[in-house]
C-alpha positions as CSV (number, residue, x, y, z in Angstrom):
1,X,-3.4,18.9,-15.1
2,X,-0.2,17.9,-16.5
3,X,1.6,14.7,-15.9
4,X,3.0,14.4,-12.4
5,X,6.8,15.1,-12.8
6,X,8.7,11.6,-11.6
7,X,12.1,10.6,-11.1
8,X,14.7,8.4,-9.4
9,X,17.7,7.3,-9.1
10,X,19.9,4.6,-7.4
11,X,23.5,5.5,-6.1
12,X,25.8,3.9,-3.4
13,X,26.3,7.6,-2.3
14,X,23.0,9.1,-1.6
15,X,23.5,12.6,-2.5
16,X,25.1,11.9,-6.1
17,X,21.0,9.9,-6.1
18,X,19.6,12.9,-4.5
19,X,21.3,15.1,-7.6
20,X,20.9,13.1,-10.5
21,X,16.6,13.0,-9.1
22,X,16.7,16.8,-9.2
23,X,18.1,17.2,-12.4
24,X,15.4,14.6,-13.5
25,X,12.6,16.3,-12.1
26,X,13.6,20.1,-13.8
27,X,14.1,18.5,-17.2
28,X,10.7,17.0,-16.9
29,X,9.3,21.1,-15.8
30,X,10.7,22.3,-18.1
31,X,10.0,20.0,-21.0
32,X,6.0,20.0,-19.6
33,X,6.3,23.9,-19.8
34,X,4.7,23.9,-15.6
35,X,4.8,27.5,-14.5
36,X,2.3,26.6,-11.3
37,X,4.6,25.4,-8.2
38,X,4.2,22.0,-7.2
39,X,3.1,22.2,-3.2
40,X,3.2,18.2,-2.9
41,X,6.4,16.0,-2.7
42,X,5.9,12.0,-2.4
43,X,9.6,10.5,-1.7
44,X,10.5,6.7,-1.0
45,X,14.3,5.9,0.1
46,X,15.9,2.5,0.1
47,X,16.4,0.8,3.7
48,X,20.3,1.4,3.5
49,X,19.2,5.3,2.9
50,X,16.9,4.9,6.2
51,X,19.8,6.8,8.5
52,X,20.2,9.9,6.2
53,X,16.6,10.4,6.0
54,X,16.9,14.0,7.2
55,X,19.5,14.9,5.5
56,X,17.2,13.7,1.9
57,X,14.7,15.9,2.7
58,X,16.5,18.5,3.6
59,X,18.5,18.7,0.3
60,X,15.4,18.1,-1.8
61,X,13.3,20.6,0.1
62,X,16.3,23.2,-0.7
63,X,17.1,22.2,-4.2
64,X,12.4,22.4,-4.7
65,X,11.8,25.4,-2.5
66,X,8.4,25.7,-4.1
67,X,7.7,22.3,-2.5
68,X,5.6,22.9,0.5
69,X,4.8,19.5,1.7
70,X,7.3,15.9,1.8
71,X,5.5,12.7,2.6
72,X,7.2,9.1,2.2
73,X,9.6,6.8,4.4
74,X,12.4,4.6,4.0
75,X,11.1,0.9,2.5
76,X,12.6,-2.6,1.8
77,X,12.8,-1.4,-1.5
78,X,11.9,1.6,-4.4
79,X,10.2,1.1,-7.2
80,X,10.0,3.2,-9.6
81,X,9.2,3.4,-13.7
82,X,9.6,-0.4,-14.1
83,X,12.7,-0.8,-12.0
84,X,12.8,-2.6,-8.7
85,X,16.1,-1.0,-7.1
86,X,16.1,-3.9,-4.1
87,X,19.3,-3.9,-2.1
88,X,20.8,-0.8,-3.8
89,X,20.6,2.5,-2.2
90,X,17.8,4.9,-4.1
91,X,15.5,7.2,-4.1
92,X,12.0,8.3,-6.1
93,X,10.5,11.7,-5.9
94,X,7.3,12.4,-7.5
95,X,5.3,15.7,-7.4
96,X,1.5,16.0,-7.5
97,X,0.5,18.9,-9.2
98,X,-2.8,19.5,-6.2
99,X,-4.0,22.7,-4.5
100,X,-3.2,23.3,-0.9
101,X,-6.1,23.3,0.2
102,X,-6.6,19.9,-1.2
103,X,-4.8,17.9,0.9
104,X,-3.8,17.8,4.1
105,X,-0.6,16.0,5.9
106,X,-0.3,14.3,9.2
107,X,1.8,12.3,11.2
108,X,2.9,11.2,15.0
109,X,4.8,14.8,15.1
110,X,2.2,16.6,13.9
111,X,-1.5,14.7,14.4
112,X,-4.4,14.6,12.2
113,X,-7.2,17.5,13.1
114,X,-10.0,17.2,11.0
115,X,-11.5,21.1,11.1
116,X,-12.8,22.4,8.0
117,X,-11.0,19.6,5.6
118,X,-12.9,16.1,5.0
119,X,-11.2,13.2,3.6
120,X,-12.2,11.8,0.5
121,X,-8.7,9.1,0.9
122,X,-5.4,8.7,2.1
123,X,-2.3,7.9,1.8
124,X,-0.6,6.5,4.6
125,X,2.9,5.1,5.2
126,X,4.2,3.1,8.7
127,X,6.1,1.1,10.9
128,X,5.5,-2.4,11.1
129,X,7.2,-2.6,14.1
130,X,5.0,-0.2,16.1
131,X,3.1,-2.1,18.8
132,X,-0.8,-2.3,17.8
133,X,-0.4,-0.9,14.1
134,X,-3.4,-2.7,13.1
135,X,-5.1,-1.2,15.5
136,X,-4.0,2.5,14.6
137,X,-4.8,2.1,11.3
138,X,-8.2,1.6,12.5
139,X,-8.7,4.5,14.9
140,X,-6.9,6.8,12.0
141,X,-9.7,5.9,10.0
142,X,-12.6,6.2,12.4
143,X,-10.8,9.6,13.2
144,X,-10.9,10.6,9.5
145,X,-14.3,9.1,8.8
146,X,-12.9,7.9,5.6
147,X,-12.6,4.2,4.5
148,X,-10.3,4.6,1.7
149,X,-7.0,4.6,3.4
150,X,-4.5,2.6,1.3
151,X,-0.6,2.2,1.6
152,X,1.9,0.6,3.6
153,X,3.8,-0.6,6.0
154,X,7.8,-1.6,6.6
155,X,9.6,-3.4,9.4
156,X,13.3,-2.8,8.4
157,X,16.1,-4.3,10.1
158,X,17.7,-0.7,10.7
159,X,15.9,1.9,12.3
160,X,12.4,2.8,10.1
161,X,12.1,6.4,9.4
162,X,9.1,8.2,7.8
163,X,8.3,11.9,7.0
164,X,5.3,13.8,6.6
165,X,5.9,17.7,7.1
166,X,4.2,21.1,6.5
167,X,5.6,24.7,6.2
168,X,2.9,26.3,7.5
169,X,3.6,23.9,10.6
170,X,7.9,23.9,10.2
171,X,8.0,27.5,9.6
172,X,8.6,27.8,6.2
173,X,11.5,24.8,5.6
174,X,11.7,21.8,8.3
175,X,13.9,22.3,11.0
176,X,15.5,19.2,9.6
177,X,17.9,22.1,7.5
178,X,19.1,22.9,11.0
179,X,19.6,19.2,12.1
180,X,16.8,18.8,14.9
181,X,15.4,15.9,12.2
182,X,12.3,18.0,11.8
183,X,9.4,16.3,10.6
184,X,11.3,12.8,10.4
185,X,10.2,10.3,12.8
186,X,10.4,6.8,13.8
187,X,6.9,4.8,14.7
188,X,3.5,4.9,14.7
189,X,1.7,6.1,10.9
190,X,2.2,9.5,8.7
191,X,0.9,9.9,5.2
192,X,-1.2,13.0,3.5
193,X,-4.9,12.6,3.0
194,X,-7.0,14.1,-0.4
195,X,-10.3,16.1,-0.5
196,X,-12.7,14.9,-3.2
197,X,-11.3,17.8,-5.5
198,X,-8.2,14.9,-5.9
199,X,-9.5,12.8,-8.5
200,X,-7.6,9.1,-7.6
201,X,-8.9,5.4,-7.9
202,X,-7.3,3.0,-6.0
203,X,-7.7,-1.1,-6.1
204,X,-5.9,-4.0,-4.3
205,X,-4.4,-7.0,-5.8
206,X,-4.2,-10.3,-4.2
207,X,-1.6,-12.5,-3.6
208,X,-2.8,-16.0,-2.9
209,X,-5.3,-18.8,-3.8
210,X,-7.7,-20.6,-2.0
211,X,-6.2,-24.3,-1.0
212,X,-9.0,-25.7,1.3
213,X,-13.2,-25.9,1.4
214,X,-14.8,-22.8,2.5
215,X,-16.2,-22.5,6.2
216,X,-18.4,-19.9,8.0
217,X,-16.8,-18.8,10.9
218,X,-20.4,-18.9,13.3
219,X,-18.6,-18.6,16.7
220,X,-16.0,-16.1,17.6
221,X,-14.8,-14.0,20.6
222,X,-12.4,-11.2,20.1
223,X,-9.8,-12.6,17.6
224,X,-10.2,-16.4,18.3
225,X,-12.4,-18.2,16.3
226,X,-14.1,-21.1,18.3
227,X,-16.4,-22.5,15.5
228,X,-16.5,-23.4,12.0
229,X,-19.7,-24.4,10.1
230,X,-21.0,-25.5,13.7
231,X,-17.6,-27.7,14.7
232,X,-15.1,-26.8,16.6
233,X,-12.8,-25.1,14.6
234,X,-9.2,-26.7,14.9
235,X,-11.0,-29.9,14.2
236,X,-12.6,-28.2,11.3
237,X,-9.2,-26.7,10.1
238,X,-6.6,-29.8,11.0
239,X,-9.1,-31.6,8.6
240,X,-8.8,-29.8,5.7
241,X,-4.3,-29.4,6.6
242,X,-4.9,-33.0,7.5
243,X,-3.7,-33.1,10.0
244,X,-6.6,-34.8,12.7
245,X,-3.8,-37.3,13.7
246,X,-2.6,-34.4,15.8
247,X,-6.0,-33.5,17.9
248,X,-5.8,-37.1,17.9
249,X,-3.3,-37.4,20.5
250,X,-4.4,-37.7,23.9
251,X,-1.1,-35.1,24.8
252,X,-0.4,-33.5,22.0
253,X,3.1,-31.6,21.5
254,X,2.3,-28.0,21.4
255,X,5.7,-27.1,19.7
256,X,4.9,-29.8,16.7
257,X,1.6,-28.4,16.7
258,X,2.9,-24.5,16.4
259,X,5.6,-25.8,13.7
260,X,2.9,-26.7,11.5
261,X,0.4,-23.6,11.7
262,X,2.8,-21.0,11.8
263,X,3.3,-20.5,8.7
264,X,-0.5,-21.1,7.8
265,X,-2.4,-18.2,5.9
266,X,-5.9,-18.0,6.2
267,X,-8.7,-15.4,4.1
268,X,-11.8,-13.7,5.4
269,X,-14.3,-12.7,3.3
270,X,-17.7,-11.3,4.0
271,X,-19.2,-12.7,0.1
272,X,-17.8,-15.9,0.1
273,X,-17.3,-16.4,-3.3
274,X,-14.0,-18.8,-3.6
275,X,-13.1,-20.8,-6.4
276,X,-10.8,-23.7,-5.4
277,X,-7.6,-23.0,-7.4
278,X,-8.5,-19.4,-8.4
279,X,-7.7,-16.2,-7.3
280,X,-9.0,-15.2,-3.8
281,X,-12.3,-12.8,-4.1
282,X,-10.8,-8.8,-4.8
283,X,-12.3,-8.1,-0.7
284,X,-10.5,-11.1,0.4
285,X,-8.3,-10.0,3.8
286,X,-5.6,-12.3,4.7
287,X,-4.7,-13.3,7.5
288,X,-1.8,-15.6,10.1
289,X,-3.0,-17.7,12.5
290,X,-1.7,-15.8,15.6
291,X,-1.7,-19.6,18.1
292,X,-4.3,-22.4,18.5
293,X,-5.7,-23.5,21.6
294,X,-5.9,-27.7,21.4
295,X,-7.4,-28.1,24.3
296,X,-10.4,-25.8,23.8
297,X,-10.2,-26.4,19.5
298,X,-10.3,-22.9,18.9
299,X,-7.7,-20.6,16.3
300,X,-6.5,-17.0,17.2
301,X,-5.8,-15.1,14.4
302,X,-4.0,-12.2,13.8
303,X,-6.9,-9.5,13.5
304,X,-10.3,-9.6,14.5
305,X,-12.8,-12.2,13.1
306,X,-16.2,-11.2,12.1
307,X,-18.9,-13.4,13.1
308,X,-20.8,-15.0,10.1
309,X,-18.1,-14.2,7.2
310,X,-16.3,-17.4,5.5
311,X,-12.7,-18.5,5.7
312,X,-10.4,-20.8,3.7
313,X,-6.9,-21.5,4.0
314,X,-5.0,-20.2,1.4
315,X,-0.8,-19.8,0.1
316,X,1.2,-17.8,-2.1
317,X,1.2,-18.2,-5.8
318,X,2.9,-16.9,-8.1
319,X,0.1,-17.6,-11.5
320,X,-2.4,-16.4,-8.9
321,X,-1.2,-13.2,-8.0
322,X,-0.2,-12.4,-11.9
323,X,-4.0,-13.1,-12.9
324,X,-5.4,-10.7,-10.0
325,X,-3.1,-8.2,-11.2
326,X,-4.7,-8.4,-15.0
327,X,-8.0,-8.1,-13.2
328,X,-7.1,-5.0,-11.2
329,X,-5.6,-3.2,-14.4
330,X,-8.7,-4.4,-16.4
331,X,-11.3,-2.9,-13.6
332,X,-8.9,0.7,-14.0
333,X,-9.0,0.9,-17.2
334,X,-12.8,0.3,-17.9
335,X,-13.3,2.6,-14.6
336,X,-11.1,5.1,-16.7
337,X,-12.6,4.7,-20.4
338,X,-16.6,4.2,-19.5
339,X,-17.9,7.5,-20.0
340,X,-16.2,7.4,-23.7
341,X,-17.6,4.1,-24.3
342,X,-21.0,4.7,-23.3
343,X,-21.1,8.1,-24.8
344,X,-20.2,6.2,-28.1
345,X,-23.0,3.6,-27.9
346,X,-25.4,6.3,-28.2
347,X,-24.0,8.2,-31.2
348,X,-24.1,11.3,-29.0
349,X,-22.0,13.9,-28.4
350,X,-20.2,12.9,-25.0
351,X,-22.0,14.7,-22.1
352,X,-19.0,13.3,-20.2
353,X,-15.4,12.7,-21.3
354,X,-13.1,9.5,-20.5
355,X,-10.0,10.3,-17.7
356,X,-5.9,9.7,-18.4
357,X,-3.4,8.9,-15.2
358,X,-1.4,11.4,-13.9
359,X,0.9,9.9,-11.8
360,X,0.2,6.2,-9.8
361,X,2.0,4.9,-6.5
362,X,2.5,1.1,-6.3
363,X,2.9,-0.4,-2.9
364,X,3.4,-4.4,-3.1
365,X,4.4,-6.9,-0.3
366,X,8.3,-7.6,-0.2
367,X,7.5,-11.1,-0.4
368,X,5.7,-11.4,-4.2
369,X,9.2,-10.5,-5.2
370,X,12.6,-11.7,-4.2
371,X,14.6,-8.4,-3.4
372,X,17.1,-8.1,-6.3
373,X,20.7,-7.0,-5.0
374,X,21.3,-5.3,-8.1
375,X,18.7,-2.5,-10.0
376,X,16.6,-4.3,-12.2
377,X,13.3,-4.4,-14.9
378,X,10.8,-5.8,-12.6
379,X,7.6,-7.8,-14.4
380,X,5.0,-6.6,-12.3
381,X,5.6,-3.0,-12.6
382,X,6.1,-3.6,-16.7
383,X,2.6,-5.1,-17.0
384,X,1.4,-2.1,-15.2
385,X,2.5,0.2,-17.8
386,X,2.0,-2.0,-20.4
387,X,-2.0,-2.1,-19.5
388,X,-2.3,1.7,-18.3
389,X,0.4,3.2,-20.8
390,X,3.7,4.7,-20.1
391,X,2.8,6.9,-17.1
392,X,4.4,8.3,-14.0
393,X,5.0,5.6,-11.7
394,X,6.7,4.9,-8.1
395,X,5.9,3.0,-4.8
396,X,8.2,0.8,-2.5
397,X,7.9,-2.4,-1.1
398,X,6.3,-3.2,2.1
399,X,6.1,-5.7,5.3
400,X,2.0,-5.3,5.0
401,X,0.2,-3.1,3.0
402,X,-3.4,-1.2,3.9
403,X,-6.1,-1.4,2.0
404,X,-9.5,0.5,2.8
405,X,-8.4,0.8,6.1
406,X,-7.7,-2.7,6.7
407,X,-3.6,-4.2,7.1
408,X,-3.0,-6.9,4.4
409,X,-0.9,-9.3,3.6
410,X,1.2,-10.4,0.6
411,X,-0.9,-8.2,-1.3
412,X,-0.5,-5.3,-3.6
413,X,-2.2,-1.6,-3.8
414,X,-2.5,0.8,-6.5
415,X,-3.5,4.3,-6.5
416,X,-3.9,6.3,-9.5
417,X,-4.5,10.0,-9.6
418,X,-6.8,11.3,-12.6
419,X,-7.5,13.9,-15.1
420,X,-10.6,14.8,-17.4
421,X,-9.2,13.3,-21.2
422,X,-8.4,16.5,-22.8
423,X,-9.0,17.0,-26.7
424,X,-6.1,18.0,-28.8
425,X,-5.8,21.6,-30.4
């Protein structure tokens, strides 16, 4: 398997960026000497793109007929190599060189039938602004039976647009050509999903660090958490903010109250294994605190609580989210080089060879980065390639991200597609 062809481009005019991307992407053919047709098209458009969505596809899908497949949506912003594009318009195209029968698209317009194809994982893109999302990234995974679903989600200020389209299902090219918007939609999740033929490893990076003790949550109903370690839990939690003057009160003000939990991020955690100051454990799920209840002492959070697991308050930081990141390229890269390693400590012939990327998708929360308003080298996506080497790269930013199945926030998910190491003639 060669290396997945990738380009992009950034242009106020979107078709002089929809041009300069094709030309990319037939130098790169060419130059890789790819005779097989790529069937697979992954394409992220700025938010100022978001209203000529149809049109993008369109023209790639008739400058790549051998394309049989689009997936991607309109984002906050592209990134692609090591460039964050932010406010400019752009776009980044890559093509996974995978068998048909591989994967397997699916989207609002056309729904997810599972028939003779199981998921092994999943890439899924949506809209943040859909009512429940949370909730259908859950039933999409109970109705896929698979747990590693990973991608991510955008609430733009224009209209959010997504696409996730078939030929078998369009009819050869999506009706999109004849201006019906085809396989383009607005709402609710799309994405394309990968058999375990699709070699991928995918890991999530925090954001944040622990600020506050740890606490069991050992009373909760639905998504309101009534106790902590036994107590009631806003007592529990206005201790460790403190802020116990507040409960204090014999009528407290409920707007003061709001004002100062609003903007209060709390972490669930089934293991428990914080470290005050450190990064936040790799299955850490963050959370906001959705209200608080002073008269009954409880906190509603944003998801669902799970009886028995531990919570902390934690915030954003910078040194923190930089130090998860070397973690999560550390944890690839061993995952990646093992078999050599192993195969060398017992002077053997290797029974099993190491694996090189292929192509990777980045998807990080808009807020670990202000959005440049110019193009330019972003850090995060340099350390990336500077730990897994020079290879194909794109993503966008999100509003939340998923991660096995779960919504995030202020995280960051990669997914890396695979190949056996192959020895040099």
């Amino acid at each position: 398997m060669p290396f997945f062809p990738c380009a992009h481009a950034g242009h106020p005019l979107w078709p002089h960026a929809v041009r300069q991307v094709v030309v990319q992407l037939g130098a790169q053919i060419s130059m890789q000497n790819l005779h097989a047709p790529a069937n697979l098209g992954l394409v992220y458009v700025s938010a100022s793109y978001a209203e000529h969505a149809s049109e993008i596809v369109a023209m790639l899908s008739k400058a790549l007929p051998q394309v049989q497949h689009w997936v991607g949506c309109a984002a906050h912003s592209v990134l692609a190599g090591d460039m964050d594009y932010g406010h400019t318009g752009a776009i980044a195209v890559m093509l996974p060189y995978l068998k048909t029968q591989d994967y397997q698209v699916f989207s609002g317009i056309a729904p997810w039938h599972q028939g003779a194809f199981t998921a092994h994982s999943a890439l899924v893109h949506g809209d943040a602004s859909s009512p429940g999302i949370g909730q259908q990234v859950h039933a999409l995974r109970q109705h896929m039976g698979c747990d590693a679903l990973v991608g991510g989600v955008c609430h733009l200020s224009h209209e959010h647009t997504q696409w996730s389209w078939g030929a078998r299902a369009a009819g050869g090219m999506p009706s999109s050509m004849g201006g019906s918007h085809g396989g383009i939609q607005m709402g609710g999740l799309s994405g394309v999903a990968f058999s375990a033929n699709v070699d991928c490893l995918t890991v999530g990076m925090q954001g944040c660090k622990p600020v506050g003790a740890t606490h069991t949550m050992t009373r909760v109903e639905g998504n309101t958490v009534l106790e902590l370690d036994g107590q009631p839990a806003l007592e529990v939690f206005f201790g460790d903010m403190n802020w116990g003057d507040v409960l204090a009160q014999q009528h407290p003000n409920i707007e003061a109250v709001w004002r100062k939990v609003q903007n209060t991020l709390l972490a669930t955690t089934p293991s428990g294994r914080y470290v005050h100051g450190a990064c936040l454990d790799s299955d850490a799920r963050v959370v906001r605190v959705a209200g608080v209840n002073p008269w009954r002492q409880t906190i509603v959070l944003e998801s669902t609580p799970v009886q028995g697991q531990v919570l902390t308050i934690c915030q954003p930081d910078a040194l923190a989210a930089r130090a998860d990141m070397r973690r999560a390229c550390a944890e690839l890269w061993e995952s990646l080089t093992a078999p050599v390693a192993h195969a060398s400590l017992d002077l053997e012939p290797a029974a099993a060879s190491g694996r090189s990327i292929c192509g990777a998708v980045y998807i990080r929360n808009q807020q670990r980065q202000l959005l440049p308003r110019s193009p330019r080298v972003d850090a995060e996506l340099q350390w990336i390639r500077h730990a897994l080497g020079p290879v194909p790269l794109l993503g966008f930013s999100s509003t939340h991200e998923i991660d096995t199945g779960e919504v995030q926030h202020l995280s960051a998910q990669l997914l890396v597609f695979t190949q056996p190491l192959q020895a040099l003639s």
